[in-house]
C-alpha positions in Angstrom: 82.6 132.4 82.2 81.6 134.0 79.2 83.1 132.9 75.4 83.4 133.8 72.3 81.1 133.5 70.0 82.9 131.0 67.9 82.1 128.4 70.1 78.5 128.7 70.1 78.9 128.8 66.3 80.8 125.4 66.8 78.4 124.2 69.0 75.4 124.5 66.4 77.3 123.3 63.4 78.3 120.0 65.3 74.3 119.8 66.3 73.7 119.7 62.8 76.2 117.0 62.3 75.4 114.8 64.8 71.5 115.6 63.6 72.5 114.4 60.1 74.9 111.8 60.7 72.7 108.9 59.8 71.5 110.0 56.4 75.4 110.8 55.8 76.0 107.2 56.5 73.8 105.6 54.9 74.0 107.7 51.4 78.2 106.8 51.4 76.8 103.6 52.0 74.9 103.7 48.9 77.8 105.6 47.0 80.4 103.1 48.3 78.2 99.6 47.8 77.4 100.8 43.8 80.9 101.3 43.2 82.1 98.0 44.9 79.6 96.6 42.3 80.8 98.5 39.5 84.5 97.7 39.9 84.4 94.0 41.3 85.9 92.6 38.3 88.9 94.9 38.5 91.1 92.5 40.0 93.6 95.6 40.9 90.2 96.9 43.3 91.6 95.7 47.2 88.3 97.5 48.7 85.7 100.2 49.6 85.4 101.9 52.3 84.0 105.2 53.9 83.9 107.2 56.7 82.0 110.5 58.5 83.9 113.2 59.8 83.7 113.1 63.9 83.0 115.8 65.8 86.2 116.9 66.5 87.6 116.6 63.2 84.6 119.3 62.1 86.3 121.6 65.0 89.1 121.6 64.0 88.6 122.0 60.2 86.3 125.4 61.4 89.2 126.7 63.6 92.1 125.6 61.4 90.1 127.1 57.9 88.2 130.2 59.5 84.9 128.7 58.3 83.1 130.6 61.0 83.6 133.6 58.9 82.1 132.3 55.5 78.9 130.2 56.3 76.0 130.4 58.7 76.4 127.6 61.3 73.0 125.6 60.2 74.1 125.6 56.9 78.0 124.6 56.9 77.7 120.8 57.0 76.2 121.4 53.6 78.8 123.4 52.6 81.8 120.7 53.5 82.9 118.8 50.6 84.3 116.1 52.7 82.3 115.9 55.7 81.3 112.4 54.3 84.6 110.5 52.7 84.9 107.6 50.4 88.3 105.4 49.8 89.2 103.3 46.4 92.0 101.4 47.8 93.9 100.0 45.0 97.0 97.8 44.7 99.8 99.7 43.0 100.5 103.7 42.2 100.0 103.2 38.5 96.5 101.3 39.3 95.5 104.8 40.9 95.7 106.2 37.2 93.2 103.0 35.9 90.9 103.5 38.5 90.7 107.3 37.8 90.1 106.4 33.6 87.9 103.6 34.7 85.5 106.1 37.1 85.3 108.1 34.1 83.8 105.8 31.7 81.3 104.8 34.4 80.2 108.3 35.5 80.1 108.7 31.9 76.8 111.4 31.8 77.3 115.4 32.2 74.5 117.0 34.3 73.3 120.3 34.4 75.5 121.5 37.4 78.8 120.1 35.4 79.0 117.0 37.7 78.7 113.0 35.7 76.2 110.1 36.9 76.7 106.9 35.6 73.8 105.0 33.0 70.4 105.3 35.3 71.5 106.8 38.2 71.4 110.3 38.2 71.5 110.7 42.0 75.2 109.6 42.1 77.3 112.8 40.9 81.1 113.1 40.7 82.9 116.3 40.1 85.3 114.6 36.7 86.1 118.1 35.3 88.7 119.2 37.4 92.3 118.0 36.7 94.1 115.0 38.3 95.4 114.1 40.0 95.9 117.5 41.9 98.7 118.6 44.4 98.6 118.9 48.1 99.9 121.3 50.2 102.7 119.2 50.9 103.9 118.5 47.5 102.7 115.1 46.2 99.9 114.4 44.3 96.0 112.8 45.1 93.4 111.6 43.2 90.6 113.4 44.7 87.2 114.2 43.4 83.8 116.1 44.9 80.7 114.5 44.9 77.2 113.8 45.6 74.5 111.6 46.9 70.5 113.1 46.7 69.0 110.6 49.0 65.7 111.3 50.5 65.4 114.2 48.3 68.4 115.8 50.1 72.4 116.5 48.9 75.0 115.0 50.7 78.6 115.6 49.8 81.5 113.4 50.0 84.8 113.0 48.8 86.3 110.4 47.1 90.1 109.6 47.4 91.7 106.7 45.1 94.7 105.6 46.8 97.5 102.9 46.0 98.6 100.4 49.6 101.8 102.5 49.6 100.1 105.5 49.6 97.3 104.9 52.1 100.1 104.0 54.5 101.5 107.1 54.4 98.3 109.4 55.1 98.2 107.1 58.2 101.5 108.2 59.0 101.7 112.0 58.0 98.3 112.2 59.7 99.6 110.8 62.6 103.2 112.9 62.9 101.9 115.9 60.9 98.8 116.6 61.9 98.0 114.9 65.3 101.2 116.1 66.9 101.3 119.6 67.8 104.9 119.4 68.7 105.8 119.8 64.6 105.1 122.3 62.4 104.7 121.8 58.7 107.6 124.6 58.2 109.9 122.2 60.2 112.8 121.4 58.1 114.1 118.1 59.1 110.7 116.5 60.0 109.3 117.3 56.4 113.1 115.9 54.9 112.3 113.1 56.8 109.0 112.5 55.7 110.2 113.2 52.1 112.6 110.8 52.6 110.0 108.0 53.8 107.4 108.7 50.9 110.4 108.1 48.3 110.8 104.5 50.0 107.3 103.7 49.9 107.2 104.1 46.3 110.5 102.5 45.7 108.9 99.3 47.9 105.8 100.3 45.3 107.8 99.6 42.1 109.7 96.8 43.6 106.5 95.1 44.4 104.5 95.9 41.2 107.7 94.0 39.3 107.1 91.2 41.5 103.3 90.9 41.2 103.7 91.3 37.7 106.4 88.3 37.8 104.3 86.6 39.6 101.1 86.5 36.8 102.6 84.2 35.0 103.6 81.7 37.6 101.5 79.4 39.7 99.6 80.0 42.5 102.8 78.8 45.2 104.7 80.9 43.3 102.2 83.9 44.0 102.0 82.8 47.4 106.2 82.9 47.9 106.1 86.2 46.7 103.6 87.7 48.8 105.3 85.5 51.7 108.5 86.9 50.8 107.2 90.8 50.6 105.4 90.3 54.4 108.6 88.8 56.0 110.3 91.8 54.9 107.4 94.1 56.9 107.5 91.9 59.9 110.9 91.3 60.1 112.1 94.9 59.8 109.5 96.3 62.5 109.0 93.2 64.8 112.9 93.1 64.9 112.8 96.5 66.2 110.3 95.9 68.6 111.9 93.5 70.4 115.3 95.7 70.5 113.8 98.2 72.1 111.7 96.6 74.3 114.0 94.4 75.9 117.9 96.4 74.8 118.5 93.3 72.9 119.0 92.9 69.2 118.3 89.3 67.9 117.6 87.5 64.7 114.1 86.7 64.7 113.3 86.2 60.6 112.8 82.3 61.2 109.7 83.6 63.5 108.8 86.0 61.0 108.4 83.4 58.7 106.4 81.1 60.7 104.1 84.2 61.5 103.9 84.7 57.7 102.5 81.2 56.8 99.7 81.6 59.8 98.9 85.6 58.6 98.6 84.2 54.9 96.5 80.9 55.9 94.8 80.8 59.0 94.4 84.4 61.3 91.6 86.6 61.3 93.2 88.7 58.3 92.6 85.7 55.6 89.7 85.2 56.9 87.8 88.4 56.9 89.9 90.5 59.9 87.2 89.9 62.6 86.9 86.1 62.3 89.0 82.7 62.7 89.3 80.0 60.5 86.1 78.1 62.1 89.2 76.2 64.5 91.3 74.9 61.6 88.0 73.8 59.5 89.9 72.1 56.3 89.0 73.3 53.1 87.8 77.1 54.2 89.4 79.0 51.6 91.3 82.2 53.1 90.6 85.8 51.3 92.7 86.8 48.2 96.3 87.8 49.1 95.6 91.2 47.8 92.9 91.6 50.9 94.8 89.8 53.7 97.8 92.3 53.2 95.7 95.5 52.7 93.7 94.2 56.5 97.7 93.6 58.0 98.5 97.0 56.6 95.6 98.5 58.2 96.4 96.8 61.3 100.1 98.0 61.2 99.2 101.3 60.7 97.0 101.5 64.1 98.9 99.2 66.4 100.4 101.0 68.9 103.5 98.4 69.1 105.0 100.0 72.5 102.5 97.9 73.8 103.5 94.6 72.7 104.9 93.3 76.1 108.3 91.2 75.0 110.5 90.1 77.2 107.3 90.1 79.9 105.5 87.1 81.1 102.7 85.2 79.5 99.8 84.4 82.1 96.9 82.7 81.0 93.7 83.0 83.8 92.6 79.4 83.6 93.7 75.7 82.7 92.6 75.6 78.9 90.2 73.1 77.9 91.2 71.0 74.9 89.6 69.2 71.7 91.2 66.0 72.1 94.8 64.7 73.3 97.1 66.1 70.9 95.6 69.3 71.1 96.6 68.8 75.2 100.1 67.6 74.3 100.9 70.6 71.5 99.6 73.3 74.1 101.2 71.9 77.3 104.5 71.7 75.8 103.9 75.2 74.9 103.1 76.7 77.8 105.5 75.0 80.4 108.2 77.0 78.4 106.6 79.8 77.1 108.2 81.9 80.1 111.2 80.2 80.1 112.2 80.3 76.3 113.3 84.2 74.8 111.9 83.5 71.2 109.0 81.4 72.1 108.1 84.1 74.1 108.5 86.7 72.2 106.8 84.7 68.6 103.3 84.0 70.9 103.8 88.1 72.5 103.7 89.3 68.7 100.9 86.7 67.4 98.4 87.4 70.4 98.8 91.5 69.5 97.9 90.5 66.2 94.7 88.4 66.6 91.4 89.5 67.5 90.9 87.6 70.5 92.3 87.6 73.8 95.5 86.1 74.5 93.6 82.6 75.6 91.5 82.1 72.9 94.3 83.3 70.5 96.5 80.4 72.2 93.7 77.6 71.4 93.0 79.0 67.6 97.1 78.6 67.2 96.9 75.3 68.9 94.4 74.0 66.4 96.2 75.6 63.4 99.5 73.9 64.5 97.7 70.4 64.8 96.3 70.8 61.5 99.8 71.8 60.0 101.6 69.1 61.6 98.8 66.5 59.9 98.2 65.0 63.7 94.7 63.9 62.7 95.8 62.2 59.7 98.4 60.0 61.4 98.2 56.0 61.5 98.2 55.1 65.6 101.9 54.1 65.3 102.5 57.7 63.5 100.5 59.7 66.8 102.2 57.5 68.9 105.9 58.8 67.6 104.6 62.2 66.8 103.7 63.1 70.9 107.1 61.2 71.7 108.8 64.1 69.2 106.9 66.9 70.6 107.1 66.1 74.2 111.3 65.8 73.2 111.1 69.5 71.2 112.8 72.2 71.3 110.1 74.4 72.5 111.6 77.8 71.1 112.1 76.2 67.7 108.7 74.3 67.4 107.2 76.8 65.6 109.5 77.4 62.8 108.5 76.5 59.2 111.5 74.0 59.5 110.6 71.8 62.6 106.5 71.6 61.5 107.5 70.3 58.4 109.8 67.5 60.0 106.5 66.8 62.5 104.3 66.7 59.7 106.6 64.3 57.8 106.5 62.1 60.6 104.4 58.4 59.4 
């Protein structure tokens, strides 16, 4: 069956994409590593990252913006601004606005075509004429900037956003309701009060949390940890507590979890400790990541979860008998799991920690094991201390075991 010609156009542009996609990676690589250097003493930096723009993202941005009217197809990809796209992910709104000043004393040099390099590298180019930060279609405001890479004697453009948590969080969520879902329109009234509505939150929870960190400079380091503690209970509280009302038509009080879940996100899970790795099975003296890190990778993470698939109230199955360290390790886990299907909250606290770790659900089991025999001080214990410490495990409570409360009486435990 014969088409129209814009798909053929389509067709050759993505060719060129795909053809160019390495050199597009590796110069944001280059962009992205230089500025990671440049800015890792600002303590207000959470990270670097880029991206490409896939295949179908380039379709759509051809269809949606009529570019097959305005540039040959083997020339287009050129022609993008943002077909390669770098992210300055930054801690607070008002550290947007530092980040912004502090780019422009670094790309401090005016080139011929208008663009600024920074001291000795005049193949990095940013676009710092232009005012910002500018307005979106939508309303609200975006530091966003065009730039260049010449790598291999070529230009490749990117884009380079500077955004605060709160505002990062939203993008994931407009992108996802706006512009994913072809059910809503951008001229729908209530879904763009709604979404009003929401961004206002974010930057109320902004303010409130930028008082707190600011609080927080001048106390110690538990009192920096309490605060961040205190500002993740309220995010996994609020939308764990939800989770578990609709999934099983029951609505329960589950922040003494929440709180339990908190003290192993902060210490121990695969967020403090780089989002793709463990703790090395409880190794003592492994320091975690900054707070600032471990809550921008559990953002990132809540933003992609699909949580309908979080299966509370359901059965935990493990496919074989677990293999364990040493005896204690073998008491801890066996007293979890011969109740672990017949306790509601212990249920639902190990559903919501195995969607949350990298692993699968056995392996996350054994790293929590460990973590909860090095909490409790088991190894640490005279022989007359073990002794009574299995005695008040095997005599637990198993759906209040984990709470903050109950390891701290085991760990006080002679």
């Amino acid at each position: 069956m014969e088409k129209l010609d814009v798909f053929g156009y389509i067709d050759k542009a993505c060719a060129v994409l795909e053809e160019k996609r390495e050199s597009y990676n590796k110069s944001a690589a280059k962009i992205a590593a230089y500025l990671e250097k440049a800015f890792e003493d600002f303590d207000a930096l959470v990270g670097v990252t880029y991206r490409i723009k896939t295949v179908p993202s380039l379709k759509e941005k051809i269809i949606r913006n009529d570019l097959y009217k305005q540039f040959p197809a083997e020339t287009l990809v050129g022609e993008c601004s943002d077909i390669a796209g770098i992210r300055l992910e930054c801690r607070f709104l008002e550290d947007e606005r530092v980040l912004y000043k502090k780019l422009g004393s670094l790309f401090c040099h005016e080139a011929e075509d208008g663009y600024f390099y920074p001291e000795g590298r005049k193949h990095l180019r940013l676009k710092l004429g232009a005012p910002q930060p500018e307005k979106q279609k939508n309303g609200l405001e975006i530091y966003r900037i065009d730039g260049y890479v010449v790598y291999g004697g070529e230009k490749y453009n990117y884009e380079l956003q500077i955004k605060s948590l709160v505002n990062s969080f939203w993008s994931e969520i407009e992108h996802k309701i706006i512009y994913k879902n072809k059910r809503f329109m951008l001229i729908d009234g209530f879904v763009n009060e709604l979404m009003s509505s929401i961004n206002e939150n974010l930057k109320n929870i902004d303010r409130q949390l930028n008082m707190l960190f600011c609080h927080c400079l001048d106390t110690s380091q538990s009192g920096q940890t309490a605060a961040i503690g205190n500002m993740l209970l309220g995010l996994i509280n609020e939308v764990f507590s939800r989770v578990v009302e609709i999934q099983t038509g029951i609505s329960v009080n589950i922040k003494p979890y929440s709180q339990a879940l908190v003290k192993y996100i902060l210490e121990y899970s695969s967020f403090a400790h780089g989002g793709g790795e463990r703790n090395g099975g409880g190794t003592p003296g492994r320091e975690p990541s900054p707070f600032g890190q471990t809550v921008m990778r559990f953002m990132d993470w809540m933003r992609l979860v699909d949580l309908t698939r979080i299966g509370v109230g359901r059965p935990i199955n493990f496919d074989h008998p677990f293999v364990y360290e040493n005896e204690m390790q073998e008491i801890i886990g066996k007293k979890f799991i011969s109740e672990m299907n017949d306790d509601f909250f212990c249920n639902t606290f190990f559903h919501i920690l195995f969607s949350m770790e990298v692993g699968d659900d056995m392996q996350d089991f054994s790293t929590y094991v460990k973590y909860y025999e090095l909490r409790i001080g088991a190894k640490d214990k005279s022989e007359a201390g073990k002794v009574l410490l299995k005695y008040e495990i095997e005599r637990a409570d198993v759906g209040k075991m984990v709470l903050e409360k109950e390891i701290k009486r085991l760990a006080g435990i002679a």
